[in-house]
C-alpha positions as CSV (number, residue, x, y, z in Angstrom):
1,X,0.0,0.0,0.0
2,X,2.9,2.4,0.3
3,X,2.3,3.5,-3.4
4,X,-1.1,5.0,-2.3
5,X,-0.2,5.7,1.2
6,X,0.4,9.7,0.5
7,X,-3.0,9.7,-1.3
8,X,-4.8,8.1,1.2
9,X,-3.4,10.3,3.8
10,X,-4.4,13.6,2.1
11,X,-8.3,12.2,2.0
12,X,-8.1,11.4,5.6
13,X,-6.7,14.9,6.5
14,X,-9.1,16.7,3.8
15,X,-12.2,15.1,5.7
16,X,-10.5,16.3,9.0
17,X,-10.4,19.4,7.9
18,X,-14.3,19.2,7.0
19,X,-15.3,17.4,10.0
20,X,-13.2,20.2,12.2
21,X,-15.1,23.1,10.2
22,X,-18.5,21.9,10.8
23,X,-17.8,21.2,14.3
24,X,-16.6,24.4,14.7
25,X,-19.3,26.5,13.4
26,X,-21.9,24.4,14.4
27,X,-22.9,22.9,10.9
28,X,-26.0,20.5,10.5
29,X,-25.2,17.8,8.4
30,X,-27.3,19.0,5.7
31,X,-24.8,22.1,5.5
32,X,-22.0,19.3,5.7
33,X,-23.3,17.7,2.4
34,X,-22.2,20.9,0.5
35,X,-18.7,20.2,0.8
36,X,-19.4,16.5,0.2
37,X,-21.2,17.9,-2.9
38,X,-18.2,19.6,-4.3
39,X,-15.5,17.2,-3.7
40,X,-18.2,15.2,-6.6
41,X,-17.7,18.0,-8.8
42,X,-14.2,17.7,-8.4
43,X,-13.6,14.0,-8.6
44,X,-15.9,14.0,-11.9
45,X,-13.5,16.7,-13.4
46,X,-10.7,14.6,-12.9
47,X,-12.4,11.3,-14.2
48,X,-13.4,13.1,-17.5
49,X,-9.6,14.2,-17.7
50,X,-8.5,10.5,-16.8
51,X,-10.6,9.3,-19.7
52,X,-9.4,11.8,-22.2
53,X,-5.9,11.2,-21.0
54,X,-5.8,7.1,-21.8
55,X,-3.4,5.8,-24.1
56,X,-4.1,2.5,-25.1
57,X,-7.9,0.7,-23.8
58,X,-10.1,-2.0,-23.9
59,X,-12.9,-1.9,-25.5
60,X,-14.4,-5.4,-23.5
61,X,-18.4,-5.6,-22.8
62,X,-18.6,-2.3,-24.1
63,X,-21.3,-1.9,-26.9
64,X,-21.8,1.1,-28.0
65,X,-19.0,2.7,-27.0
66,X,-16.0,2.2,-30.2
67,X,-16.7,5.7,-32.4
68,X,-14.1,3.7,-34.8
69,X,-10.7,5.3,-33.4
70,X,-9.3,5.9,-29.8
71,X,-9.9,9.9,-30.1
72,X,-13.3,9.4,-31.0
73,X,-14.2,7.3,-28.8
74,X,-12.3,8.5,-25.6
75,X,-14.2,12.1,-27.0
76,X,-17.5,9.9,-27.3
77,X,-17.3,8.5,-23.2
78,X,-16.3,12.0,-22.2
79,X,-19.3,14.2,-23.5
80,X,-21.7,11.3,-21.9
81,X,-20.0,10.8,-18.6
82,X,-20.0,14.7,-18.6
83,X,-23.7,15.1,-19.1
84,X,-25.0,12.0,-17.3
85,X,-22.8,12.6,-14.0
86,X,-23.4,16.5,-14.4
87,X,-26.8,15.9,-14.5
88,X,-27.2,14.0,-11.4
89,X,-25.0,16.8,-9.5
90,X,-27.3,19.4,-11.4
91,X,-30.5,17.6,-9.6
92,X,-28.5,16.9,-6.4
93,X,-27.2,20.8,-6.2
94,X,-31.0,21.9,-6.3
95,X,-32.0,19.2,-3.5
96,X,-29.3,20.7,-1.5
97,X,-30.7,23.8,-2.3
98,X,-33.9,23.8,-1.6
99,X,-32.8,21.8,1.9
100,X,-30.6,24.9,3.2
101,X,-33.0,27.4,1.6
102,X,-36.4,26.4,3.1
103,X,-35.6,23.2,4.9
104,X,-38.1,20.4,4.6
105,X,-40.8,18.1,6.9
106,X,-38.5,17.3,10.0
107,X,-35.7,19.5,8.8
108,X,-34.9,23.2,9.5
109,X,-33.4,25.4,7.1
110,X,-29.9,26.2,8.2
111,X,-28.5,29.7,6.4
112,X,-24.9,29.8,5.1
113,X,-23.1,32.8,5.9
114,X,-20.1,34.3,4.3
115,X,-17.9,32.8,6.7
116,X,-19.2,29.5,5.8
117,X,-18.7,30.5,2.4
118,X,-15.2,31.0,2.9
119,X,-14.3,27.6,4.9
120,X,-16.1,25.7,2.1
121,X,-13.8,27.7,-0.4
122,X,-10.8,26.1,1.8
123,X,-12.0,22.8,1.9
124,X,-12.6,22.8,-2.0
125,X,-8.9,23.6,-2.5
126,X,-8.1,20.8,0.0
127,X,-9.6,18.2,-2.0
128,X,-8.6,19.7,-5.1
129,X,-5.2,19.3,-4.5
130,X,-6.2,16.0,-2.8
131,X,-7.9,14.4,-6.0
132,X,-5.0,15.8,-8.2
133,X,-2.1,13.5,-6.3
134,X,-4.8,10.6,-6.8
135,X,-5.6,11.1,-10.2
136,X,-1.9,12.1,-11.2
137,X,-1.0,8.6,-9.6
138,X,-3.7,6.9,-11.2
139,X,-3.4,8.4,-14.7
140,X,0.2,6.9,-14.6
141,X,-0.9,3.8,-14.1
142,X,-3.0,3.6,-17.2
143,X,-0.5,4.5,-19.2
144,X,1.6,1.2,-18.1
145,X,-1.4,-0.7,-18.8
146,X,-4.8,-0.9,-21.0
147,X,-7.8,0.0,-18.6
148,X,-11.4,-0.8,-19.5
149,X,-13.0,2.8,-21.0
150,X,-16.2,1.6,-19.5
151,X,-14.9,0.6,-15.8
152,X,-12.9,3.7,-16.1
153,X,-16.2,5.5,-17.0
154,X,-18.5,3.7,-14.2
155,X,-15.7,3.9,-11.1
156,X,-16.4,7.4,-10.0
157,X,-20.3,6.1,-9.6
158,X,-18.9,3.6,-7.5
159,X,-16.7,6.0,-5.6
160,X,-19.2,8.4,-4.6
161,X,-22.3,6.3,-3.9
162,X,-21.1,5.1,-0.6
163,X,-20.3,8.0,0.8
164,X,-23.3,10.1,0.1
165,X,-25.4,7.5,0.7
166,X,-23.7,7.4,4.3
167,X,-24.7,11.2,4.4
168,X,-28.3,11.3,3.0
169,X,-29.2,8.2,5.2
170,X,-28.1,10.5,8.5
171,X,-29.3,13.9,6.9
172,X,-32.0,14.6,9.5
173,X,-29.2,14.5,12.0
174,X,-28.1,18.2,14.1
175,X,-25.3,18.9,15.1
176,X,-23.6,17.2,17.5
177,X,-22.8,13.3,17.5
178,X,-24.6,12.8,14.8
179,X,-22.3,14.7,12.4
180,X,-19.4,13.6,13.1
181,X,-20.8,9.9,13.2
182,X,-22.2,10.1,9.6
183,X,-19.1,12.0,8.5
184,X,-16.7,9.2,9.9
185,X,-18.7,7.1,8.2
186,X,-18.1,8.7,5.2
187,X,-14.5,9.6,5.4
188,X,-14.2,5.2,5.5
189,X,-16.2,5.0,2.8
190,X,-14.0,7.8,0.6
191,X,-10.8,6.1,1.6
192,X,-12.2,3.0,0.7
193,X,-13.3,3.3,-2.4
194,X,-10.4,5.2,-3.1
195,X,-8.4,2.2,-2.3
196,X,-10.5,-0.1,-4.5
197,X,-10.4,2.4,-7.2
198,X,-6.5,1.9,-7.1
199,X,-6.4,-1.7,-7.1
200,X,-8.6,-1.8,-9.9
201,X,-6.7,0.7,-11.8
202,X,-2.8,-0.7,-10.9
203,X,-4.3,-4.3,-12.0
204,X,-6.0,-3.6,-15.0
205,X,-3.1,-4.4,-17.2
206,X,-4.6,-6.5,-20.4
207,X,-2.3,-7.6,-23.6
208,X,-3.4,-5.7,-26.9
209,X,-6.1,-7.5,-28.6
């Protein structure tokens, strides 16, 4: 594991950070999921670059996806992992939305202020520079290799199912023990999935066809 080891450590310490923050000023776990929400955004925006980036792929249990050369098709996967995961964060923005804006049945609207602003502008930049060192790490690895375009499409579902199911299930939750129960919860799920997501990747080494 000592190939991963500084990756894994920068997740853990990013979702310290976040946990710290919300304790701190007294977050609800709904405001919580904002952060959650970004770091998403931010590990979609590296997928799309991961698939664009690939050198040589498989093409296995794929139909539909070979545009009849490697640019067009990594261009192909792009544009719909682009629209179908943006889309999902388009919807899952405006549930957030409406949850800190009005609150809902058994949840009370929780206002973000401009300092809360500001600490999810740090935390952003902290898993920014997080998911960079992972995907920089994992982006090398492809290139020794031939990864599946699909997989390499369908991980980052994988990867962040887990943990915002983890959130969602506790999002009725105040603050207190509840928080940072549901966000330990979570930071295991990130660092887990980001350890399967590496193992998949660093084994995924297939002979041209």
């Amino acid at each position: 594991m000592n190939d991963e080891r500084p990756s894994v450590l920068g997740i853990v310490a990013a979702n310290v950070l976040t946990i710290a923050l919300a304790w701190w000023q007294h977050w609800p776990l709904v405001t919580l999921l904002w952060p959650y929400w970004l770091q998403s955004v931010i590990i979609g925006w590296y997928s799309r670059k991961r698939i664009l980036a690939l050198g040589q792929f498989s093409l296995t249990n794929t139909d539909g996806f070979d545009k009849g050369s490697d640019e067009a098709t990594k261009r192909s996967t792009a544009r719909f992992f682009t629209l179908h995961y943006g889309a999902f964060h388009v919807v899952y923005a405006l549930f957030l939305w409406s949850l800190t804006s009005r609150g809902m049945r058994g949840i009370a609207a929780y206002p973000i202020s401009g300092l809360d602003l500001a600490f999810m502008a740090a935390i952003t930049v902290s898993f920014i520079l997080t998911h960079r060192a992972t995907y920089q790490r994992i982006m090398a690895a492809d290139q020794q290799g031939r990864p599946n375009i699909g997989g390499v499409m369908f991980l980052p579902y994988v990867r962040i199912l887990p943990m915002h199911l983890t959130i969602i299930l506790g999002v009725t939750a105040g603050h207190g023990g509840g928080v940072l129960l549901f966000a330990a919860l979570k930071t295991i799920a990130d660092v887990a999935m980001h350890w399967i997501e590496y193992r998949l990747t660093t084994r995924t080494v297939e002979s041209p066809a």
